[in-house]
N, CA, C and O atoms as CSV, one atom per row, in Angstrom:
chain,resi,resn,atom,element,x,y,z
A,1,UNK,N,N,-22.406,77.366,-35.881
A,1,UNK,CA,C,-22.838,77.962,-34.625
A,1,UNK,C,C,-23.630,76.956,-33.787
A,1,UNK,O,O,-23.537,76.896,-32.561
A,2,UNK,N,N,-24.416,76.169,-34.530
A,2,UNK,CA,C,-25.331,75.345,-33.734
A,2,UNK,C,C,-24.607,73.941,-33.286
A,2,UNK,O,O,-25.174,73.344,-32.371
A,3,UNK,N,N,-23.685,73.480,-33.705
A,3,UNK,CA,C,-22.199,72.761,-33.336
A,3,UNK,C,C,-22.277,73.172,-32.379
A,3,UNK,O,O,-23.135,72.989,-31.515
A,4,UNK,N,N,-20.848,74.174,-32.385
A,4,UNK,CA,C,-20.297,74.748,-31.489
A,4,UNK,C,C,-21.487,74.927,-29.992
A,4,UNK,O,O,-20.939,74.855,-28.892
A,5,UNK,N,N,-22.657,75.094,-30.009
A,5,UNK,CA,C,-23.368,75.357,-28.936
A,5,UNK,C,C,-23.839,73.656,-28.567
A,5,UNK,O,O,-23.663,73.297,-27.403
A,6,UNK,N,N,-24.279,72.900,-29.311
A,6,UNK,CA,C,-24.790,71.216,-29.093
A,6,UNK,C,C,-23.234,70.760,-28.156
A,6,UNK,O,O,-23.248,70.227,-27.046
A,7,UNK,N,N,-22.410,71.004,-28.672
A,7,UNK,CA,C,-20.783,70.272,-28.257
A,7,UNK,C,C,-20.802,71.460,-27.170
A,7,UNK,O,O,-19.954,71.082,-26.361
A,8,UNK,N,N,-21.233,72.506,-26.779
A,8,UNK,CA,C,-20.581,73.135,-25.255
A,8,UNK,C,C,-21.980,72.675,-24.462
A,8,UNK,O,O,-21.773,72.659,-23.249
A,9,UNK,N,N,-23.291,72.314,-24.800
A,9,UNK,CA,C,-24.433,71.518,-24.115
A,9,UNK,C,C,-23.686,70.449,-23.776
A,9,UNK,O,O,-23.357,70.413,-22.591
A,10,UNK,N,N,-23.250,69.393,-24.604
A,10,UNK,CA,C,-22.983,68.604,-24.015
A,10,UNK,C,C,-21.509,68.093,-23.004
A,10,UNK,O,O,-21.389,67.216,-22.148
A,11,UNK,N,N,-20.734,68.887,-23.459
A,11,UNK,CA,C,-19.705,69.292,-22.077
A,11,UNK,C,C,-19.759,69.525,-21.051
A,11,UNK,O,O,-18.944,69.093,-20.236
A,12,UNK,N,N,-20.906,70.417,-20.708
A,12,UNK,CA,C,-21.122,71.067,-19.560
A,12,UNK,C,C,-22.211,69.764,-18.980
A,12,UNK,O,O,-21.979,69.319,-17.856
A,13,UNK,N,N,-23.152,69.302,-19.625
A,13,UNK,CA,C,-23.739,67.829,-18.866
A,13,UNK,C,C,-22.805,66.590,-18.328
A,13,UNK,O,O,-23.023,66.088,-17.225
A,14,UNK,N,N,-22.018,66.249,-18.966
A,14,UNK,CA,C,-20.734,65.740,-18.861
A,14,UNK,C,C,-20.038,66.010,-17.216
A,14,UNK,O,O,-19.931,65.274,-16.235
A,15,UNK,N,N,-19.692,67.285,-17.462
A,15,UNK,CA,C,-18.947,67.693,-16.311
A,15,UNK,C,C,-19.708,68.125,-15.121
A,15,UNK,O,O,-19.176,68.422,-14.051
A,16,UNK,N,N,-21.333,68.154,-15.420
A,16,UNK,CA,C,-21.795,68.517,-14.103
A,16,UNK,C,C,-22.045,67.159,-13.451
A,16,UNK,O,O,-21.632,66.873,-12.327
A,17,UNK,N,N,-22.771,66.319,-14.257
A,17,UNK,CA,C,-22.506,64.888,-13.816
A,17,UNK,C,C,-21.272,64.235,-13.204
A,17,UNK,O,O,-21.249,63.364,-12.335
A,18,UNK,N,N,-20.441,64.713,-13.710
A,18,UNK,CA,C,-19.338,63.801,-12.883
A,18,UNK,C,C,-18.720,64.822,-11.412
A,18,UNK,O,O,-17.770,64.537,-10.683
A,19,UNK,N,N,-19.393,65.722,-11.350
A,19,UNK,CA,C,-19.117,66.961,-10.121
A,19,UNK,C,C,-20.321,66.294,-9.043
A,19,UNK,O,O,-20.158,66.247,-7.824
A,20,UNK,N,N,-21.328,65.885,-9.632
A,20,UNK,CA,C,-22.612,65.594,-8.806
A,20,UNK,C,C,-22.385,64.088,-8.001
A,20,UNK,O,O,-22.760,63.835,-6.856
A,21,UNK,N,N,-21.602,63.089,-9.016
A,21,UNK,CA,C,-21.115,61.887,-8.507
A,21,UNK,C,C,-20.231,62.041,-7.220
A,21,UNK,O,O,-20.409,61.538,-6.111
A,22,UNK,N,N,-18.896,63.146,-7.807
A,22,UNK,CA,C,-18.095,63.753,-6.655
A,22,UNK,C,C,-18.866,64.029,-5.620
A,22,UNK,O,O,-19.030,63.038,-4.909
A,23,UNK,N,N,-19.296,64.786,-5.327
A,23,UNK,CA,C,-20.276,65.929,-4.421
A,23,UNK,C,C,-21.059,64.446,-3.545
A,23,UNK,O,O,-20.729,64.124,-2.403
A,24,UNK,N,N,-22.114,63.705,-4.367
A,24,UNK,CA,C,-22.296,62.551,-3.326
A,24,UNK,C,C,-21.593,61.267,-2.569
A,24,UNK,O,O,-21.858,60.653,-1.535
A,25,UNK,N,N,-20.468,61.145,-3.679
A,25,UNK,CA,C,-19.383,60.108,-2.724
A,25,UNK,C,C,-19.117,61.320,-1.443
A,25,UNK,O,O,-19.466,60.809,-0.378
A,26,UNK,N,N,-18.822,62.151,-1.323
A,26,UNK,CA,C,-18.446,62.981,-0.054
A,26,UNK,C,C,-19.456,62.803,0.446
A,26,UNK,O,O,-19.436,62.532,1.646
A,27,UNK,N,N,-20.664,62.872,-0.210
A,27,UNK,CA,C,-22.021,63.262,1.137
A,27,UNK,C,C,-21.965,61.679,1.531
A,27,UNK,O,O,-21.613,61.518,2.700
A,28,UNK,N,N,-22.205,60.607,0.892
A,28,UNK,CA,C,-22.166,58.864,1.662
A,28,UNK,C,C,-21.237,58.992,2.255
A,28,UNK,O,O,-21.608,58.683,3.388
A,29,UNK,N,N,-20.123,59.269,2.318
A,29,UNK,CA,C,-18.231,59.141,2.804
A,29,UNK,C,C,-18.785,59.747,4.985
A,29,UNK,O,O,-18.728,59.205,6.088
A,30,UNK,N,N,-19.286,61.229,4.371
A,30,UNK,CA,C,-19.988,61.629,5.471
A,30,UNK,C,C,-20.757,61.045,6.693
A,30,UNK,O,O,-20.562,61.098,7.907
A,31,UNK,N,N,-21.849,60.380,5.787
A,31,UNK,CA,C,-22.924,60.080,6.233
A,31,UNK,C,C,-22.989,58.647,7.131
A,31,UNK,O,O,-23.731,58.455,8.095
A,32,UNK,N,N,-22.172,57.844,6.651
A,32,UNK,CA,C,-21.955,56.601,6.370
A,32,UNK,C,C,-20.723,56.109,7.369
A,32,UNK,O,O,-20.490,54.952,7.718
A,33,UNK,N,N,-19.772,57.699,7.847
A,33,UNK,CA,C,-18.875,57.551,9.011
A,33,UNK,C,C,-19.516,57.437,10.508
A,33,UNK,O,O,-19.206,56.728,11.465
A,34,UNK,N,N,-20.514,58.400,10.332
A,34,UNK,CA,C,-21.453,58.908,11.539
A,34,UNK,C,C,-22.174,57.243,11.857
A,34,UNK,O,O,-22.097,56.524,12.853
A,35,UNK,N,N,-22.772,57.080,10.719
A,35,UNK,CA,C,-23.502,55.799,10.613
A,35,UNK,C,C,-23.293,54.418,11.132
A,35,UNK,O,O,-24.128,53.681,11.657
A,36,UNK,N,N,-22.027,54.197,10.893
A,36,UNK,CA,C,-21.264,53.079,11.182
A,36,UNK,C,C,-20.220,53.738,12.408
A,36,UNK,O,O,-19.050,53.370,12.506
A,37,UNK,N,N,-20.564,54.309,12.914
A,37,UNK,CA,C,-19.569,55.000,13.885
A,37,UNK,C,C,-19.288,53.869,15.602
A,37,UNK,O,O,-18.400,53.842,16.455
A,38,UNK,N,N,-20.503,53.153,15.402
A,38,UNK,CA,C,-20.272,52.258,16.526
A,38,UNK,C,C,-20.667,50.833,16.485
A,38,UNK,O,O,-21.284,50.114,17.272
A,39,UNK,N,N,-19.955,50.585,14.972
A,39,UNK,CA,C,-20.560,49.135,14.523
A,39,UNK,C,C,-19.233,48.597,15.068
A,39,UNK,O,O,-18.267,49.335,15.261
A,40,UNK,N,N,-19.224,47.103,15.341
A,40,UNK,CA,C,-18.481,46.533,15.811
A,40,UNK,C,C,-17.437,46.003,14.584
A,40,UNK,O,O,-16.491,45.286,14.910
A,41,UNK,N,N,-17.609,46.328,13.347
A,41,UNK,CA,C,-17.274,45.554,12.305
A,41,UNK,C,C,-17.231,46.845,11.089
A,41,UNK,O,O,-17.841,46.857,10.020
A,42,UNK,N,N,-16.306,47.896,11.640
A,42,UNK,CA,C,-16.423,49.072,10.691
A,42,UNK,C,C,-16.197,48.827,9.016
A,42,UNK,O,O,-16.937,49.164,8.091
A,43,UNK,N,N,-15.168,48.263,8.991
A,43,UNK,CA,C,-14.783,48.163,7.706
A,43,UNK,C,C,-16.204,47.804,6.886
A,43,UNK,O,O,-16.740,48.648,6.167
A,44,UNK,N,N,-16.638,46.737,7.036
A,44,UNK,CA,C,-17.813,45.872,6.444
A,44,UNK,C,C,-19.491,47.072,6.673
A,44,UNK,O,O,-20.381,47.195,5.831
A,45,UNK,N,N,-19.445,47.570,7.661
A,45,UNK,CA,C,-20.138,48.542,7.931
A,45,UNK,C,C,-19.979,49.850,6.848
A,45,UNK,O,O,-21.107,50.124,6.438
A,46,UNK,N,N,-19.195,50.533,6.393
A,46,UNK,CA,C,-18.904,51.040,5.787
A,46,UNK,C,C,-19.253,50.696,4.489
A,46,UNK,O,O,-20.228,51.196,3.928
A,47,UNK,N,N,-18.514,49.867,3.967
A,47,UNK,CA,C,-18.780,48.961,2.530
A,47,UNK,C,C,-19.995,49.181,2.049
A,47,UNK,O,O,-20.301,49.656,0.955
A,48,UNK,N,N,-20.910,48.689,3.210
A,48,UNK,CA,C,-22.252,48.489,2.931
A,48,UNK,C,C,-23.399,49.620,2.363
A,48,UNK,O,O,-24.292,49.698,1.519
A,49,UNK,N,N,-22.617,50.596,3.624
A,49,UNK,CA,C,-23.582,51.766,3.709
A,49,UNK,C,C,-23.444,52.499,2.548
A,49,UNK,O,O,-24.436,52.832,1.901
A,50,UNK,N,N,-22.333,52.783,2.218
A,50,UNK,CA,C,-21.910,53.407,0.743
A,50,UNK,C,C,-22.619,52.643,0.026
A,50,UNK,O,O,-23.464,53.258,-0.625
A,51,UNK,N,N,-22.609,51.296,-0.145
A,51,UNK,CA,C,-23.289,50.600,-1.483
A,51,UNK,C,C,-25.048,51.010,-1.417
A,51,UNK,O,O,-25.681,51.083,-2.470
A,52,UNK,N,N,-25.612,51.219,-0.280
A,52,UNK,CA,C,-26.699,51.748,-0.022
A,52,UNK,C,C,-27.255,53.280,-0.206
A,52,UNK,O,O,-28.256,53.716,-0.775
A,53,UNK,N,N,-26.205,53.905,0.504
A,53,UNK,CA,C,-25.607,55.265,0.085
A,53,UNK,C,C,-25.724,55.675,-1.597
A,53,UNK,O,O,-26.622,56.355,-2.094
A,54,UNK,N,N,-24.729,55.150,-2.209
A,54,UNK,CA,C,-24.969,55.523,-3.573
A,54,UNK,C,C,-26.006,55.234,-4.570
A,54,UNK,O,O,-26.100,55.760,-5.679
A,55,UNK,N,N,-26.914,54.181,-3.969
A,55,UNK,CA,C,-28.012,53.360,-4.816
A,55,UNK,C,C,-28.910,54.434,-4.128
A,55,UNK,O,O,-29.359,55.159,-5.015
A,56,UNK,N,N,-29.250,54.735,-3.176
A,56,UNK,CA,C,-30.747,55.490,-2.279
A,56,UNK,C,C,-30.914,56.503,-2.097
A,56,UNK,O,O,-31.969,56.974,-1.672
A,57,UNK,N,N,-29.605,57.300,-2.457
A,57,UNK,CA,C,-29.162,58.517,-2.006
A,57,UNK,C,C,-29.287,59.398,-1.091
A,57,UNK,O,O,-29.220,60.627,-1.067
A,58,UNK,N,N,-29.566,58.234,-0.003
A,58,UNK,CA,C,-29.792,58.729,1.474
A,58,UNK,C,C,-29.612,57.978,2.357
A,58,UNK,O,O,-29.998,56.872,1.981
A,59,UNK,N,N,-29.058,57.922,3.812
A,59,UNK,CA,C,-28.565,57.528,5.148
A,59,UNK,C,C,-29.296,57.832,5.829
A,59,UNK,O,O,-29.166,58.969,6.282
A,60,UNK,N,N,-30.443,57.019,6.277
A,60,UNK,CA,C,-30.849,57.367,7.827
A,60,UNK,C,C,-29.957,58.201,9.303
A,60,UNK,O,O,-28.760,57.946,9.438
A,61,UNK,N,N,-30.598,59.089,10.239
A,61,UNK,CA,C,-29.689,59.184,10.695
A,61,UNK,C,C,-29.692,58.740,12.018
A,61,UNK,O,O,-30.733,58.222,12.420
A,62,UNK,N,N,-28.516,58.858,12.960
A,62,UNK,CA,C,-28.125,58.084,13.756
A,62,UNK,C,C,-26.951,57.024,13.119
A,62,UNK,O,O,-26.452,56.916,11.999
A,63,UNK,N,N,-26.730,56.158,14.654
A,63,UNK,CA,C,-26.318,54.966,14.420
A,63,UNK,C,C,-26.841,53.515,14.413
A,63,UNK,O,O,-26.356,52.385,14.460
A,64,UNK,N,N,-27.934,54.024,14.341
A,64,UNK,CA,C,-28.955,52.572,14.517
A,64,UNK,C,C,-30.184,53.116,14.185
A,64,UNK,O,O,-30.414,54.317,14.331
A,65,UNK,N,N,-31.056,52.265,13.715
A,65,UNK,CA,C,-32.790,52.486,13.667
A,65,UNK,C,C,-32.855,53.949,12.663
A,65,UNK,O,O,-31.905,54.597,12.224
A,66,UNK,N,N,-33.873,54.116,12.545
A,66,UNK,CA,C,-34.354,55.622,12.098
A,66,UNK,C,C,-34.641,55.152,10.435
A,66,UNK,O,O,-35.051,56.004,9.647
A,67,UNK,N,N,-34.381,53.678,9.965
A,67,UNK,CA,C,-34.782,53.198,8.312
A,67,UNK,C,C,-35.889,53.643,8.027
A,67,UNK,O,O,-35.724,53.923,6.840
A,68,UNK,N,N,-36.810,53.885,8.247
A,68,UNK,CA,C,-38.437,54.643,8.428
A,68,UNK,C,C,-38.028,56.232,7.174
A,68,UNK,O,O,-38.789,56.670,6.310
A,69,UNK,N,N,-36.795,56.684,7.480
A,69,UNK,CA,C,-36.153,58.589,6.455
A,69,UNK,C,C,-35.802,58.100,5.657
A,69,UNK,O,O,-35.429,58.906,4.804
A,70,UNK,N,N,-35.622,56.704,5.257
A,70,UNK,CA,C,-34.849,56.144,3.960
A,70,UNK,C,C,-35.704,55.286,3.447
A,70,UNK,O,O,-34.979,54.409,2.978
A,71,UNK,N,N,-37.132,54.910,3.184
A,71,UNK,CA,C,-37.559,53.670,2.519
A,71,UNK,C,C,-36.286,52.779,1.547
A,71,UNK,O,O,-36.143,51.558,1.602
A,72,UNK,N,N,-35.598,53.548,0.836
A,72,UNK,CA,C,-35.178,52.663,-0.258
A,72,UNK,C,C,-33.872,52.320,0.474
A,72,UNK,O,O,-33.305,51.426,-0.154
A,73,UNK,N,N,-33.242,52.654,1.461
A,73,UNK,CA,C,-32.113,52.082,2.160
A,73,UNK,C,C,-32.816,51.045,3.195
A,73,UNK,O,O,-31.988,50.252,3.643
A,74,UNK,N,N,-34.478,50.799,3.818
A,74,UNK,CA,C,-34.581,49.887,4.152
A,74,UNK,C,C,-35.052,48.891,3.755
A,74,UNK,O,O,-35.260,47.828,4.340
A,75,UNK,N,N,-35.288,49.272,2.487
A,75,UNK,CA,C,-36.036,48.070,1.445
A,75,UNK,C,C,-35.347,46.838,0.705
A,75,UNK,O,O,-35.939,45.870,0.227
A,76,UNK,N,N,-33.495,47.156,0.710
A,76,UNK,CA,C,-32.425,46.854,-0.254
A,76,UNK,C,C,-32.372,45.356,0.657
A,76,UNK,O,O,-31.974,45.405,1.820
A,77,UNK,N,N,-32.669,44.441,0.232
A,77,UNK,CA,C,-32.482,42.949,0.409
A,77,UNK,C,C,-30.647,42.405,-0.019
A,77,UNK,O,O,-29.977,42.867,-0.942
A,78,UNK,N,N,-30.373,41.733,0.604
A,78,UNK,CA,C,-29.288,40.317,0.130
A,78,UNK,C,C,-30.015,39.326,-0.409
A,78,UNK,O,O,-31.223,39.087,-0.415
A,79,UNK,N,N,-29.140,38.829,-0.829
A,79,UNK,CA,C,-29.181,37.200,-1.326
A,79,UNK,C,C,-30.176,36.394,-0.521
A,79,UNK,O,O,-30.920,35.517,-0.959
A,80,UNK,N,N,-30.049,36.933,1.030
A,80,UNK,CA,C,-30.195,35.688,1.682
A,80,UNK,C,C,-31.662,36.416,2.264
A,80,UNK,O,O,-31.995,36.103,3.408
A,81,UNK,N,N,-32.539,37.380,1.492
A,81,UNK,CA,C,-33.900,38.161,1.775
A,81,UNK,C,C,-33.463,39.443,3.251
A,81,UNK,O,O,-34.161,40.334,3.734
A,82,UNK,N,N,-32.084,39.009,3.579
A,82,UNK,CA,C,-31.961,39.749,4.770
A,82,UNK,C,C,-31.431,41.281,4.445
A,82,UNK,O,O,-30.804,41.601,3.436
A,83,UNK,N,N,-31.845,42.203,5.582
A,83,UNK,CA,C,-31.659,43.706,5.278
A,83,UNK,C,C,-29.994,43.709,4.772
A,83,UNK,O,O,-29.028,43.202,5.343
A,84,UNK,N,N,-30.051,44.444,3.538
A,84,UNK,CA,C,-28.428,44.845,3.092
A,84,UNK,C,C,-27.623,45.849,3.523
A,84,UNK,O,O,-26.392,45.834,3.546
A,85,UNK,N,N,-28.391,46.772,3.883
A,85,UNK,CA,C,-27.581,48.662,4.261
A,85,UNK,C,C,-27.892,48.387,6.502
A,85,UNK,O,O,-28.878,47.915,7.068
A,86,UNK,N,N,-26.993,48.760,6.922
A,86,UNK,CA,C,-26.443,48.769,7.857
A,86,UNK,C,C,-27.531,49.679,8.743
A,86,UNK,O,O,-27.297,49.947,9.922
């Protein structure tokens, strides 16, 4: 009995996790269209924001400015010390 209940615990963590991954690629996919909606360089705009998106789990909003609702999307550095998320 205590099987059977440990193995349906851990199924159901399993599958809510990978519903929750789902559920936020849609919310970045979202967020991240609006976002980059008047970058001159969408593709790369995009890329970015998702990679920011999925690490911060949040998008400033607008299309510009507003990094102030996201500390950790304006905090994310490159290589080169320069801002990474769009």
């Amino acid at each position: 009995m205590k099987l059977v209940f440990v193995t349906f615990l851990l199924v159901s963590i399993i599958l809510s996790s990978s519903l929750f991954e789902v559920s936020m690629a849609g919310f970045c996919n979202s967020k991240c269209k609006i976002r980059c909606s008047k970058a001159g360089i969408r593709a790369r705009c995009l890329k970015y924001c998702g990679i920011c998106c999925a690490k911060c789990k949040c998008v400033p909003s607008g299309t510009y400015g507003n990094k102030h609702e996201c500390p950790c999307y304006r905090d994310l550095k490159n290589s080169k010390g320069k801002p990474k998320c769009p």
